[in-house]
Backbone as a ProteinNet text record, in pm:
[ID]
protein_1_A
[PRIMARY]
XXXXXXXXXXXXXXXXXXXXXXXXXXXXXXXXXXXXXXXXXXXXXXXXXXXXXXXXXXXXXXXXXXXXXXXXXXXXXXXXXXXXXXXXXXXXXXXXXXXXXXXXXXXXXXXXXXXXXXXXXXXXXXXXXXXXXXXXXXXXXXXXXXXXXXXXXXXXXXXXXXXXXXXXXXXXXXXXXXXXXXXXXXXXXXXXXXXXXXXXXXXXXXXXXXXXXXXXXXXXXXXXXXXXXXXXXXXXXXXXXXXXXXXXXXXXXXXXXXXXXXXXXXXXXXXXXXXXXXXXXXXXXXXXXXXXXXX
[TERTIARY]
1666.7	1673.5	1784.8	1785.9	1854.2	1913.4	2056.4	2147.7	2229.7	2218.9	2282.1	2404.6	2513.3	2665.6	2606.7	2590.1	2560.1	2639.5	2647.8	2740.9	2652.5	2663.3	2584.1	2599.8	2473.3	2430.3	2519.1	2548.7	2595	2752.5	2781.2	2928.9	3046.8	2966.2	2992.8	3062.9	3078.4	3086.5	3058.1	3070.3	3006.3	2951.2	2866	2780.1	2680.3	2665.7	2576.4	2439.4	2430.3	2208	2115	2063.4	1951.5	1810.6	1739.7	1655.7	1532.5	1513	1370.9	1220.8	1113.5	1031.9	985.7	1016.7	1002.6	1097.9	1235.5	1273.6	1246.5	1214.3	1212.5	1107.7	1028	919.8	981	1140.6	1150.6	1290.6	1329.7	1506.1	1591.5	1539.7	1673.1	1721.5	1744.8	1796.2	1909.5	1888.5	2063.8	2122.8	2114.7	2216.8	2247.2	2380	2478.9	2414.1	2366	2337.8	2177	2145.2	2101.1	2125.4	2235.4	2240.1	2324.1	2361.9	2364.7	2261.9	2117.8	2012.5	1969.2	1981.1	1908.6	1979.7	2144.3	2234.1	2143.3	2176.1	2135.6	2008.4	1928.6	1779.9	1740.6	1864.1	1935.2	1796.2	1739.8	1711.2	1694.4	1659.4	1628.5	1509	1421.2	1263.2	1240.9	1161.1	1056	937.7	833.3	755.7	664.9	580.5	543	399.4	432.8	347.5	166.8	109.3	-61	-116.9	-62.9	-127.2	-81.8	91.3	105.7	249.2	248.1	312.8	443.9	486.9	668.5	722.6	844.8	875.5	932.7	930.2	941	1009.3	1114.3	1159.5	1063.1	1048.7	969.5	927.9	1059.3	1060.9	1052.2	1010.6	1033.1	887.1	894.3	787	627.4	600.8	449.3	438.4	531.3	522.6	383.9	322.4	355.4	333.9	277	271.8	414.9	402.7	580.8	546.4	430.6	424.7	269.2	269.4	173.9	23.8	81.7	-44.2	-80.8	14.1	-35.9	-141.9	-113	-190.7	-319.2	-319.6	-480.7	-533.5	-498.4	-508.9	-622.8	-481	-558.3	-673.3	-647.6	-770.3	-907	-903.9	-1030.2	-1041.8	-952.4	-966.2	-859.8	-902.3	-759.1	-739.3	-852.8	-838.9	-848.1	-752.2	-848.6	-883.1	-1010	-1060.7	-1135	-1134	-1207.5	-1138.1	-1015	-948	-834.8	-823.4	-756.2	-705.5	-672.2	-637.5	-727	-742.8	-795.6	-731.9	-795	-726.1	-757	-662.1	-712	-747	-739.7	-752.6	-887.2	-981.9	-1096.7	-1187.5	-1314.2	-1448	-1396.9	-1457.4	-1411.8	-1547.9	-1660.9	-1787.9	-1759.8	-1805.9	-1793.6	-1870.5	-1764.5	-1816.6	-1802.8	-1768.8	-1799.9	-1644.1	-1615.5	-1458.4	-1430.4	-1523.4	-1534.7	-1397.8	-1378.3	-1255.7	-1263.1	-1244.8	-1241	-1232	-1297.2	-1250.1	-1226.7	-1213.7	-1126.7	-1204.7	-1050.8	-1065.6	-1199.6	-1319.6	-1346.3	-1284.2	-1266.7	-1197.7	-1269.4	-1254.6	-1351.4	-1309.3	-1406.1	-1390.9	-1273.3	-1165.2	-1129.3	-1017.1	-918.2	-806.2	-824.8	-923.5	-967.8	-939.2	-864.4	-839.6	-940.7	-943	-1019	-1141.9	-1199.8	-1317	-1279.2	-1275.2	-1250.6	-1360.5	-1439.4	-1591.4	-1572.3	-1632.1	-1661.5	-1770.9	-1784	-1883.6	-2075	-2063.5	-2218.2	-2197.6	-2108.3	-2108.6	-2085.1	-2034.5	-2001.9	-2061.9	-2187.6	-2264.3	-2425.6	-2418.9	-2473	-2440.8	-2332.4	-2273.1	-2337.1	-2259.7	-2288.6	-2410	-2568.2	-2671.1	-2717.3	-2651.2	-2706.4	-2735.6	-2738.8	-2801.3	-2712.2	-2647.9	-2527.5	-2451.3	-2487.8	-2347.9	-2279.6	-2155.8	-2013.7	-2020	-2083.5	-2134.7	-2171.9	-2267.3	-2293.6	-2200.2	-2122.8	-1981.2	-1885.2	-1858.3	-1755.3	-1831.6	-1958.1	-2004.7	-1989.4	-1974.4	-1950.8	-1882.4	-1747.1	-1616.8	-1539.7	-1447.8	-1356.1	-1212.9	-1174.1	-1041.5	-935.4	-797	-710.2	-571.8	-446.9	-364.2	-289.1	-198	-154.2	-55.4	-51.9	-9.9	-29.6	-144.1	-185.6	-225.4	-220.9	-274.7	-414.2	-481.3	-576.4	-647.7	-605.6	-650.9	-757.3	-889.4	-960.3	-894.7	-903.7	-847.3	-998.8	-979.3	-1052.5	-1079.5	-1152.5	-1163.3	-1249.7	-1162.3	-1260.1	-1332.2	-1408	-1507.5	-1591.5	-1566.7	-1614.9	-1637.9	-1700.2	-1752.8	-1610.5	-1459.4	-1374.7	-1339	-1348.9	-1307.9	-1276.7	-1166.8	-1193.2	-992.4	-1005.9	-887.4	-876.7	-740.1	-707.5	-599.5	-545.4	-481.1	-425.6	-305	-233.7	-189.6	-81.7	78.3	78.1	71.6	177.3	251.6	331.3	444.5	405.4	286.7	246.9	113.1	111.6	41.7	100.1	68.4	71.8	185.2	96.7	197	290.5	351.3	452.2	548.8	546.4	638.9	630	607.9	606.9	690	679.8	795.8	848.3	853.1	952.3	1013.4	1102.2	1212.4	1301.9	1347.5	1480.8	1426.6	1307.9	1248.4	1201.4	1129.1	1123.8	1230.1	1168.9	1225.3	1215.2	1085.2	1113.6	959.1	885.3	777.2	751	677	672.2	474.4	464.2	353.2	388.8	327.5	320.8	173.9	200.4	45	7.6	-86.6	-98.2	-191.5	-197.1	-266.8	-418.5	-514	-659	-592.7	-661.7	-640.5	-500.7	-409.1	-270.9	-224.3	-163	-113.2	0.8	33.9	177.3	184.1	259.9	302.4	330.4	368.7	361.5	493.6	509.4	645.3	640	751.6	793.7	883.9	943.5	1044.9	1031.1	1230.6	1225.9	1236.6	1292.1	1291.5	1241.3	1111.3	1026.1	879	809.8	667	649.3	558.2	476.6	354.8	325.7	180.5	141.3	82.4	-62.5	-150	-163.7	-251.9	-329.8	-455.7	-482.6	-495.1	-444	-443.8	-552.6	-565.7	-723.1	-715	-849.6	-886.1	-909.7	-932.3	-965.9	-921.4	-834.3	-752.3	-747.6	-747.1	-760.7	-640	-603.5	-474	-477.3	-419.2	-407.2	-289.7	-302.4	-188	-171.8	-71.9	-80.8	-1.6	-35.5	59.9	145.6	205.5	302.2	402.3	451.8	549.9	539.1	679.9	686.3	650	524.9	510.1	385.3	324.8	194.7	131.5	34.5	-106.8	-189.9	-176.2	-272.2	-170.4	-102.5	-28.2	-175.8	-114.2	-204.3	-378.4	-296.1	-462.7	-457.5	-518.4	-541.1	-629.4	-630.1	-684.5	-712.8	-824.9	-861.4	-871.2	-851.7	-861.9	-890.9	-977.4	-989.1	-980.8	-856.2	-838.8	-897.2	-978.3	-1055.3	-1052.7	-1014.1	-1040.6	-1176.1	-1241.6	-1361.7	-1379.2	-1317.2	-1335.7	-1190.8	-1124.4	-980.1	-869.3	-827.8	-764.8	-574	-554.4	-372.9	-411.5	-319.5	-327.9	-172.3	-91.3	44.1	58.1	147.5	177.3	298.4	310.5	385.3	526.9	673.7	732.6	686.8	772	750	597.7	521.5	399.6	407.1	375.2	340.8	232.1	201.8	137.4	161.2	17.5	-13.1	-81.2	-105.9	-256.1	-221.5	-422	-430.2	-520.5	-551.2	-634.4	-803.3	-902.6	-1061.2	-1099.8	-1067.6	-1094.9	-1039.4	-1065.7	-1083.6	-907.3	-930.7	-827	-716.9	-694.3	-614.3	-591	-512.6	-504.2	-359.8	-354.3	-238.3	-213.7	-130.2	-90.1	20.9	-13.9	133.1	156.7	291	328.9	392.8	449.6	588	611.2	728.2	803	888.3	918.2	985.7	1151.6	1199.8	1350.4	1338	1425.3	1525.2	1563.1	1518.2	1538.2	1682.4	1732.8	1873.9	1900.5	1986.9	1958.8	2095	2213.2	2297	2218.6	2154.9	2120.2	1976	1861.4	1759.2	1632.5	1574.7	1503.8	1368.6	1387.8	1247.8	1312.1	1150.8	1133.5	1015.8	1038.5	910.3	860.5	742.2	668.5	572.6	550.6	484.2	318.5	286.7	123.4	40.4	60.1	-27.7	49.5	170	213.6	154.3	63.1	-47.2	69.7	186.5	260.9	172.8	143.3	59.5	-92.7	-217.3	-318.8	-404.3	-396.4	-452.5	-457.4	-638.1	-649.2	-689.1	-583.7	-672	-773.3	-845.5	-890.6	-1023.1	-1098.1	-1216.2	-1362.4	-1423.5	-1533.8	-1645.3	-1747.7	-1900.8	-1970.4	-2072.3	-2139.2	-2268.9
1469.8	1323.8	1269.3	1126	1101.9	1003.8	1031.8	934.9	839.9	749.2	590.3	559.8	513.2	420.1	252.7	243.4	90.6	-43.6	-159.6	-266.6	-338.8	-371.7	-392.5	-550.7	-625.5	-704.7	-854.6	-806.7	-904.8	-855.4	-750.8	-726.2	-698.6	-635.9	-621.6	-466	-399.6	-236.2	-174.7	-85.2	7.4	167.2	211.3	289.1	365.6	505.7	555.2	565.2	532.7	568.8	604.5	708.5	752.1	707.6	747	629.1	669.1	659.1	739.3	638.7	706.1	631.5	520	498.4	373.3	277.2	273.8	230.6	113.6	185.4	184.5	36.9	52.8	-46.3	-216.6	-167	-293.5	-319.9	-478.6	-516.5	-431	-337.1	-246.9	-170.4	-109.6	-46.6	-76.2	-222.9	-310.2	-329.5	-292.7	-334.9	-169.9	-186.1	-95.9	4	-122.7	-99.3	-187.4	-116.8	-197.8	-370.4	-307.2	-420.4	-527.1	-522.4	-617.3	-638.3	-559.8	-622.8	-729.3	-685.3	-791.5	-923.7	-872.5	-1033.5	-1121.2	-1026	-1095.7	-1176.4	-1119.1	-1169.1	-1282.3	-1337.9	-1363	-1343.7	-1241.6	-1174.1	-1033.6	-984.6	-883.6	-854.8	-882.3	-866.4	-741.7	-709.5	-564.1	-582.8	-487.1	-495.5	-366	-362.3	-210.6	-131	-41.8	-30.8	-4.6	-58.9	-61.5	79.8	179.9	297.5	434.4	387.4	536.2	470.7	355.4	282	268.6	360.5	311.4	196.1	156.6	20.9	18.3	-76.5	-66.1	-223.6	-221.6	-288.4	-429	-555.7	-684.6	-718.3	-614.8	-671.9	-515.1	-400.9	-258.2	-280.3	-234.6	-241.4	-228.9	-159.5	-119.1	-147	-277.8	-370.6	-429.4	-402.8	-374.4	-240.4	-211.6	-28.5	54.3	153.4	230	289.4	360.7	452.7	375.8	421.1	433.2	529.4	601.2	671.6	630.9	561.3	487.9	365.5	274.4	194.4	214.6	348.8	391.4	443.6	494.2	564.3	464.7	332.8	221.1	156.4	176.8	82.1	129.1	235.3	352	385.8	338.7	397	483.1	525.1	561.7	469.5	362.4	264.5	135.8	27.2	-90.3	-150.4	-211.3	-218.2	-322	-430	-554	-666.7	-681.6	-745.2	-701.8	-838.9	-793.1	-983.8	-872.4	-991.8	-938.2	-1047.5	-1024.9	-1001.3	-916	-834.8	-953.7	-998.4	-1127.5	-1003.8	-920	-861.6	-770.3	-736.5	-668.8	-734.9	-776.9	-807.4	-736	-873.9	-871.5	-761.9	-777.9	-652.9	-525.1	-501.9	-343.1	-288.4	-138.4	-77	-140.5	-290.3	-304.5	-314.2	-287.4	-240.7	-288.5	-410.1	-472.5	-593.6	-642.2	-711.7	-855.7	-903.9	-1076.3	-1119.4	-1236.2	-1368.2	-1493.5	-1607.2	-1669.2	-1719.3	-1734.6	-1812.4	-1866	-1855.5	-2005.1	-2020.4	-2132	-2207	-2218.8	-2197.2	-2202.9	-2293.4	-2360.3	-2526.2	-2473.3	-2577.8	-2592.7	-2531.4	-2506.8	-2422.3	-2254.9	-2230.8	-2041.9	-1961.4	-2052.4	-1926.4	-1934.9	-1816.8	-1781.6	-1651.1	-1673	-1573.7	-1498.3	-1405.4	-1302.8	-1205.2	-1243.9	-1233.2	-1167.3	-1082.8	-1064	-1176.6	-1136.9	-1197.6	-1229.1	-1095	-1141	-1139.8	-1125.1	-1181.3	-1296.2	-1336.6	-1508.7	-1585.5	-1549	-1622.8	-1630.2	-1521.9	-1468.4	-1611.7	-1610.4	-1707.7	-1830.7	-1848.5	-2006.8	-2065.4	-1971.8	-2024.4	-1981.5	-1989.1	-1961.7	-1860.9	-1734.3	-1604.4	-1582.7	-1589.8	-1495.2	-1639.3	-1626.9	-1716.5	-1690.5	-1743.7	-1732.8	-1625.1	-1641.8	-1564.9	-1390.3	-1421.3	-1299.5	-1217.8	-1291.4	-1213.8	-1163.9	-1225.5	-1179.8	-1076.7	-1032.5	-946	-800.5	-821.4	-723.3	-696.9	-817.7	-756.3	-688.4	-655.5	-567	-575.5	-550.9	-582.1	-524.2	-567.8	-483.7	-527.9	-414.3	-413.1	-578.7	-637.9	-746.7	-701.5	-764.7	-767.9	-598.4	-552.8	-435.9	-502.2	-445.7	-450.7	-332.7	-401.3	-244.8	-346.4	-332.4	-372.1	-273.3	-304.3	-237.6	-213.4	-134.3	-73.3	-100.1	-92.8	-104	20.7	142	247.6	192	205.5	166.7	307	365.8	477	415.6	536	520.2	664.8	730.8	826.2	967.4	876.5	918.8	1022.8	921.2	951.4	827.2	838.2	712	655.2	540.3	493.2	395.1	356.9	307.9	277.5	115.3	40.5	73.4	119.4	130.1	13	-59.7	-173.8	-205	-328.9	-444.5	-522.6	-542.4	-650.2	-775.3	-850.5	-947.6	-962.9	-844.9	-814.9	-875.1	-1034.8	-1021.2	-921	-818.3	-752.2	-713	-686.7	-648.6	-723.2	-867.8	-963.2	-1016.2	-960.5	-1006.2	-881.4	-764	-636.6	-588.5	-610	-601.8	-686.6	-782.6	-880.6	-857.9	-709.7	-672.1	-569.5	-520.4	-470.6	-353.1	-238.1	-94.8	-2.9	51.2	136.6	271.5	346.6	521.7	455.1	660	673.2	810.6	873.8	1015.7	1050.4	1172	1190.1	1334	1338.7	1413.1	1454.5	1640.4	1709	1710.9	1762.8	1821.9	1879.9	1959.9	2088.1	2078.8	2076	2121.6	2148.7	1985.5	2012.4	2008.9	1967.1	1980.4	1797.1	1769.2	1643.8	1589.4	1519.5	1458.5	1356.7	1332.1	1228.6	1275.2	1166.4	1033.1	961.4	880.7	815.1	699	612.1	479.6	488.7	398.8	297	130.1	171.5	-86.9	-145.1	-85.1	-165.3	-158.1	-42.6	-41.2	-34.8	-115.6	-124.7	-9.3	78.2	195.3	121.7	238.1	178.5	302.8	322.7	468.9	436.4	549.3	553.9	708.8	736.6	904	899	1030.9	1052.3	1185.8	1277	1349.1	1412.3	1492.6	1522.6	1398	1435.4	1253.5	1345.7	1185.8	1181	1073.3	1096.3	988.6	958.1	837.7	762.4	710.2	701	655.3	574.4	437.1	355.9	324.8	318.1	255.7	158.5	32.5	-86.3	-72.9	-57.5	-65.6	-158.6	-225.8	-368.7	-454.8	-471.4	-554	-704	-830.8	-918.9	-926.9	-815.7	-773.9	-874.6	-954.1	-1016.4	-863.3	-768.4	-673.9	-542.8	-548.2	-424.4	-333	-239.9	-138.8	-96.5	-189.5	-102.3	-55.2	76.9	175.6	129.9	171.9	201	290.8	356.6	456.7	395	452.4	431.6	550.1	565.6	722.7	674.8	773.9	773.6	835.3	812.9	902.4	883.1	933.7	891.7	818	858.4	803.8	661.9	635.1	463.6	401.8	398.3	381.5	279.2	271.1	161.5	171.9	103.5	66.7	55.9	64.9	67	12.1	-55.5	-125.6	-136.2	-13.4	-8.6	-94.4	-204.9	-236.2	-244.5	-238.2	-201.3	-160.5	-26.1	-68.2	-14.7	-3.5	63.5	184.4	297.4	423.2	472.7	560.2	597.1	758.8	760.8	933.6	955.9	1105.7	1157.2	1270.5	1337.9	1411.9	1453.5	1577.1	1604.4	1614.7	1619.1	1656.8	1718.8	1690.2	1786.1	1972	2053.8	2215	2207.3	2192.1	2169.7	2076.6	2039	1927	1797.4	1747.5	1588.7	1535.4	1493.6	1407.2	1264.7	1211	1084.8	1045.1	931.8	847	710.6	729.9	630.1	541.1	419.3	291.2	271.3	334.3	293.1	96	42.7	-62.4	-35.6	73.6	98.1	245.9	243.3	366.9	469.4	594.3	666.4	681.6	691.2	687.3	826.3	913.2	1077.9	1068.4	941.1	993	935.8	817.4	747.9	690.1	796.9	798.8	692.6	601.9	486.8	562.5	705.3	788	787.1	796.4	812.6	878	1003.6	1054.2	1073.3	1082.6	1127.4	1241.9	1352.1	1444.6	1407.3	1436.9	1401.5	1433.1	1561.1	1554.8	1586.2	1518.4	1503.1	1410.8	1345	1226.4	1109.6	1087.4	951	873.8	899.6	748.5	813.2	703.6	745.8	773.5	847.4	894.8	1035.2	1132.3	1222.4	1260.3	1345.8	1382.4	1498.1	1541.7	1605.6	1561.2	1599.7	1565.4	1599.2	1515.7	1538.5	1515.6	1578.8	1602.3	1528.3	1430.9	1332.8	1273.2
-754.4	-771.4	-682.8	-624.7	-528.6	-570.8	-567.1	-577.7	-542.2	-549.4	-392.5	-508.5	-400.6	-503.9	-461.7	-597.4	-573.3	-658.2	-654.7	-757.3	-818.3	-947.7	-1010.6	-999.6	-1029.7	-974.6	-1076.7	-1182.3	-1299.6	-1312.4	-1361.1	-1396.3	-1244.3	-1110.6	-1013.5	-1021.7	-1115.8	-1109.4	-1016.7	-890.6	-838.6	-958.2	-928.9	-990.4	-917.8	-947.8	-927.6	-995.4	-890.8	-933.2	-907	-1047.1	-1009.6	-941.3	-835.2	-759.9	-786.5	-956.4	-1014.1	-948.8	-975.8	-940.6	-987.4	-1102.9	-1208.4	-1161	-1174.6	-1106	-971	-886.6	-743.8	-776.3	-859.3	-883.8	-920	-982.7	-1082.6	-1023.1	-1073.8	-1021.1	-1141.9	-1223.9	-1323.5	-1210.3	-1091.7	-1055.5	-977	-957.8	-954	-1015.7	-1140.4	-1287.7	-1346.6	-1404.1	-1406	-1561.9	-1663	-1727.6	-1810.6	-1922.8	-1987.5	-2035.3	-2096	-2117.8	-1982.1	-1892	-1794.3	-1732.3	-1726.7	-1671.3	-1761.7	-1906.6	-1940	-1958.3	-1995.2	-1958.3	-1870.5	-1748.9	-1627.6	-1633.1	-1702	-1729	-1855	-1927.5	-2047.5	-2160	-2158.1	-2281.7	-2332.9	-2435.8	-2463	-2574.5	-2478.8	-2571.1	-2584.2	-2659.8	-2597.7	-2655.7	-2635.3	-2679.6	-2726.4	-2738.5	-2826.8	-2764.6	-2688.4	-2584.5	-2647.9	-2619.1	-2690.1	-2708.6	-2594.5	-2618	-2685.1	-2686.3	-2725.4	-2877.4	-2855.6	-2966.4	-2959.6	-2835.9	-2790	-2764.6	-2787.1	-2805.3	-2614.8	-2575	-2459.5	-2378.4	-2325.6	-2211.5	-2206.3	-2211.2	-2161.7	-2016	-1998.7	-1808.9	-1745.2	-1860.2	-1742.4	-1687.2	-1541.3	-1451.9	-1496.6	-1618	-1656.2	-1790.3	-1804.7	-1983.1	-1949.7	-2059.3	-2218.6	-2225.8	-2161.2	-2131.3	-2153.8	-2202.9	-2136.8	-1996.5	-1954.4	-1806.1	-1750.2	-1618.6	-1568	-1608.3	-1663.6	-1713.4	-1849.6	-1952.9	-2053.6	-2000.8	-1928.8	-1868.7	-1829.5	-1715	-1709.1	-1831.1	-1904.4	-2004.5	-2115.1	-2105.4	-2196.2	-2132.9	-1995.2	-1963.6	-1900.2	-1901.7	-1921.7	-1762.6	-1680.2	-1524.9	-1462.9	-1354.8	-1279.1	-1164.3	-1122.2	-988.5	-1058.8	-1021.9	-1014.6	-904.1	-919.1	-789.6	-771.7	-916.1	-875.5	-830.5	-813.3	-804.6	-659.5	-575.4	-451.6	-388.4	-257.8	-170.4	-61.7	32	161.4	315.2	404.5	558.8	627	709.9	800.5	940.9	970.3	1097.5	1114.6	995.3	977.9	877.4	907.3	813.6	720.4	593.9	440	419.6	424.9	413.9	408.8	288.1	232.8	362.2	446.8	516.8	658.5	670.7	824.3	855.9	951.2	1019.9	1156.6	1182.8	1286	1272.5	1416.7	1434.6	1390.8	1283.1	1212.6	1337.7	1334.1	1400.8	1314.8	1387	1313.9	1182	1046	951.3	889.6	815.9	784.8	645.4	618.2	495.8	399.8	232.6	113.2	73.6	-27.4	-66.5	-148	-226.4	-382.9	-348.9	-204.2	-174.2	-216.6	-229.6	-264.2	-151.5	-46.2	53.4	161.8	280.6	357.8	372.2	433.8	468.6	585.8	608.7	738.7	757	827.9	846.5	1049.9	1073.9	1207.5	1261.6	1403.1	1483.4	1386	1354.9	1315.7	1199.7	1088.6	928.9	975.6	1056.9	1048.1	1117.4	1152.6	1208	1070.6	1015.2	907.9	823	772.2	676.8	734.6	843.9	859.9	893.1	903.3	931.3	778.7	697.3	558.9	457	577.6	516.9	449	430.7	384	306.9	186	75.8	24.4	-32.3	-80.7	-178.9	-236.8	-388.2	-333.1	-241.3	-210	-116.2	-25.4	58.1	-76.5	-143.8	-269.5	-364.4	-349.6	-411.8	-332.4	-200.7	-146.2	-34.9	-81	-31.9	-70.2	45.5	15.4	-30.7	-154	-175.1	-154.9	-72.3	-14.8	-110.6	-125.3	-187.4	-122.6	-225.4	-131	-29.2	60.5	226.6	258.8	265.4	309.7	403.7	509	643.8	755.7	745.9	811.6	960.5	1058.5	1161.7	1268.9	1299.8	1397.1	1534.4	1595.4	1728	1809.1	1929.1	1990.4	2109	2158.8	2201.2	2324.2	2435.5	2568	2586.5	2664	2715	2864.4	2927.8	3040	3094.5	3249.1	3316.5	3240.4	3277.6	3321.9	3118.7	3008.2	2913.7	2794.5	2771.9	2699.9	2649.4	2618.2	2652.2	2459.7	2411.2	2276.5	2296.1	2268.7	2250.2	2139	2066.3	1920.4	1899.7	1981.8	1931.2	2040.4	2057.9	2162.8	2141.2	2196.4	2165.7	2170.1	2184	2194.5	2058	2036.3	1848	1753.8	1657.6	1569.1	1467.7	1434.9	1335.3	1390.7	1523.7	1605.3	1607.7	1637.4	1594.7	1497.3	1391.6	1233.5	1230.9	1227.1	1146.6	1256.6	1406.8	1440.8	1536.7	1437	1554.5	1621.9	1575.7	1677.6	1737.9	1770.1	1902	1824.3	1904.4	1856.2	1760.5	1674.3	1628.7	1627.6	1555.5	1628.1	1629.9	1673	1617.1	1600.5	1545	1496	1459.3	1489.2	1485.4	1337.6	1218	1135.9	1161.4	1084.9	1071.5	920.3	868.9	698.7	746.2	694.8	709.6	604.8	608.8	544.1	385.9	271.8	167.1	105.8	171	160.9	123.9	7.3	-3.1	47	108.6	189.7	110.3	-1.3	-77.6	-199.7	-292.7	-289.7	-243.5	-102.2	-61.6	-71	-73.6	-85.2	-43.1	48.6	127.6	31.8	23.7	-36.2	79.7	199.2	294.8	442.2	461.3	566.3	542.2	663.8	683.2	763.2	718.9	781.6	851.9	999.5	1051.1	1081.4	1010.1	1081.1	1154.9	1228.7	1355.4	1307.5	1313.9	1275.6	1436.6	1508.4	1592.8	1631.7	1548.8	1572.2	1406.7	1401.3	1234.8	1153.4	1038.1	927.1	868.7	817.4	640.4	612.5	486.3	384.4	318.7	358.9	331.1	205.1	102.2	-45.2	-111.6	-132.3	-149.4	-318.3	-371	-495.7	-544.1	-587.4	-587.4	-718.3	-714.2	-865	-819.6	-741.8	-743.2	-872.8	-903.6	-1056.9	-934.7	-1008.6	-983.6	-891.6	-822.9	-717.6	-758.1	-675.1	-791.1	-784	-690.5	-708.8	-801.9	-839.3	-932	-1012.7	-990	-1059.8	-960.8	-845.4	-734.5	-660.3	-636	-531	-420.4	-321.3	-185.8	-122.8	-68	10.3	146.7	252.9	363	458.9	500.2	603.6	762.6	852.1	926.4	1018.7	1151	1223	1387.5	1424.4	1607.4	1598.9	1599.1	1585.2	1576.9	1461.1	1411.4	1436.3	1516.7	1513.6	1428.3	1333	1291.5	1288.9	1271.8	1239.8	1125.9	1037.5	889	843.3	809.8	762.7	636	586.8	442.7	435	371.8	286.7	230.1	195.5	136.6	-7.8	-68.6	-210.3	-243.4	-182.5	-218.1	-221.6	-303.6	-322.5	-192.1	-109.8	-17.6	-6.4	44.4	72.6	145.5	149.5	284.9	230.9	320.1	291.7	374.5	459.5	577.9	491.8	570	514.4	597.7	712.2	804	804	915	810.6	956.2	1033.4	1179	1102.8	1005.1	986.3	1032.2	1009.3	1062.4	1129.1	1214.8	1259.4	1252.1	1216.9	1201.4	1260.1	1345.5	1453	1360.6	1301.5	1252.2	1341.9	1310.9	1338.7	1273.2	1212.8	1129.2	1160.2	1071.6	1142.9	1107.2	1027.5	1079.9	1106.4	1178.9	1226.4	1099.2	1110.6	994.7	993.4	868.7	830.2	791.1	831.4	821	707	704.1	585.5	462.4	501.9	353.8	386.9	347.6	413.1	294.7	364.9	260.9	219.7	185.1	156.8	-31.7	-105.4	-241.8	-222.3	-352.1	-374	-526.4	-518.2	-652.7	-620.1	-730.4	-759.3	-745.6	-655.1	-633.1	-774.3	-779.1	-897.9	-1060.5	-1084.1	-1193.7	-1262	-1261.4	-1298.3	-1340.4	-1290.2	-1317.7	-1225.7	-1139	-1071.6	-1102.3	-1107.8	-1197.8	-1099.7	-1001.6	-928.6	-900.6	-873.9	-897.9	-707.1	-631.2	-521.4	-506	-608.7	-584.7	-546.9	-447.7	-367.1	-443.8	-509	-568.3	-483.5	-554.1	-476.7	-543.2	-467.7	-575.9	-427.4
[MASK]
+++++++++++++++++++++++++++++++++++++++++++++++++++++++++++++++++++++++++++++++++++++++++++++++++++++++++++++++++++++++++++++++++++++++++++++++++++++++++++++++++++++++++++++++++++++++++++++++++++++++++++++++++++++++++++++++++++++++++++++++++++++++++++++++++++++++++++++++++++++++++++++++++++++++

């Protein structure tokens, strides 16, 4: 377990703290104590968790629940998955991974549609209505990011654009220029996670093999808290993928050769006081099972 000296946010104490995974989710890990978080918060409710009957925290990260696995537990899943936000950079259509173009606008302030070339031509000559795009869109964690790449091919071989400095997400996470980049392997069947960073955006690139990238929102306040994401990485279909702060994330190769992944990080790894957190993949605290079923 990893320990940071930190001052607490109400009494101003310095203190050490443990940087558990629960935690990491909620503002208790700036306060010295109990009871100065909840000063700070000026109450002290609790409440009595529905599934296993522990009395529990008002404001700990998975209230009214005490854990994450009480929650799936109670609510008969390990994903949720009807509920999301939308990718402005890839068609909302289950399955299509084609490059959005622009915006159209839904009546009543509901937001936008991010429709490719031919969903959105689909839409606007009628075929395709509101009702029926939301039946079979896709819902992404909030400010998850999954952008299409584009793979030129020609006599010679073939050519892929990752990051430009004139990209969108490039001058959104990074204003003070480059930071590293690193290419990781996992080996066939092998889990690399579960990590979290509070203060960097990850961008995957799969660079050869497929894996399947796995996010889980637990942020106290998410509108999407409590939803997973699959995402499979493949030369083949090329995407950027932008995790988040604060989101739980993993991989895992499918391929038998394994898989590589080129991240951007947007800081500079810190080797004395490094912004990595982990969780036990398959300690079932997050309600996710990687094991690969046949169906």
């Amino acid at each position: 377990m990893l320990l940071k000296q930190m001052r607490c946010r109400y009494c101003g104490r310095e203190f050490l703290q443990e940087m558990s995974r629960a935690g990491l989710a909620s503002q208790r890990i700036y306060y010295c104590s109990d009871e100065c978080y909840h000063m700070a918060h000026q109450s002290t409710e609790t409440v009595t968790c529905p599934a296993c009957g522990k009395t529990v925290s008002k404001y700990a990260p998975t209230a009214p629940y005490c854990s994450a696995v009480c929650r799936a537990t109670s609510q008969g899943s390990t994903a949720k998955r009807g509920a999301g936000g939308t990718n402005p950079y890839i068609c909302q259509m289950v399955g299509c991974f084609e490059p959005a173009t622009e915006p159209i606008p839904l009546p009543e302030s509901q937001g936008n549609l991010y429709l490719c070339a031919r969903h959105r031509a689909q839409h606007l000559s009628g075929e395709l209505s509101v009702p029926h795009i939301a039946s079979m869109a896709t819902r992404y964690i909030h400010d998850l990011r999954v952008k299409r790449l584009n793979r030129l091919y020609d006599e010679r071989g073939n050519l892929c654009e990752i990051l430009r400095c004139d990209d969108p997400i490039y001058r959104e996470c990074f204003p003070d220029g480059f930071a590293q980049a690193y290419i990781t392997h996992v080996n066939y069947g092998v889990v690399k996670g579960w990590h979290l960073h509070l203060k960097q955006k990850d961008h995957f690139f799969g660079v050869y093999g497929t894996a399947k990238v796995v996010l889980y929102d637990e942020r106290e306040g998410s509108p999407t808290r409590g939803m997973i994401n699959e995402i499979i990485l493949t030369p083949e279909r090329p995407l950027l993928v932008q995790i988040p702060e604060r989101v739980w994330h993993g991989f895992m190769a499918l391929s038998s050769e394994g898989a590589g992944i080129l991240n951007f990080p947007t800081r500079l790894y810190d080797y004395a006081d490094p912004d990595e957190y982990r969780c036990d993949p398959h300690s079932g605290e997050i309600p996710y099972s990687w094991q690969v079923e046949d169906r």
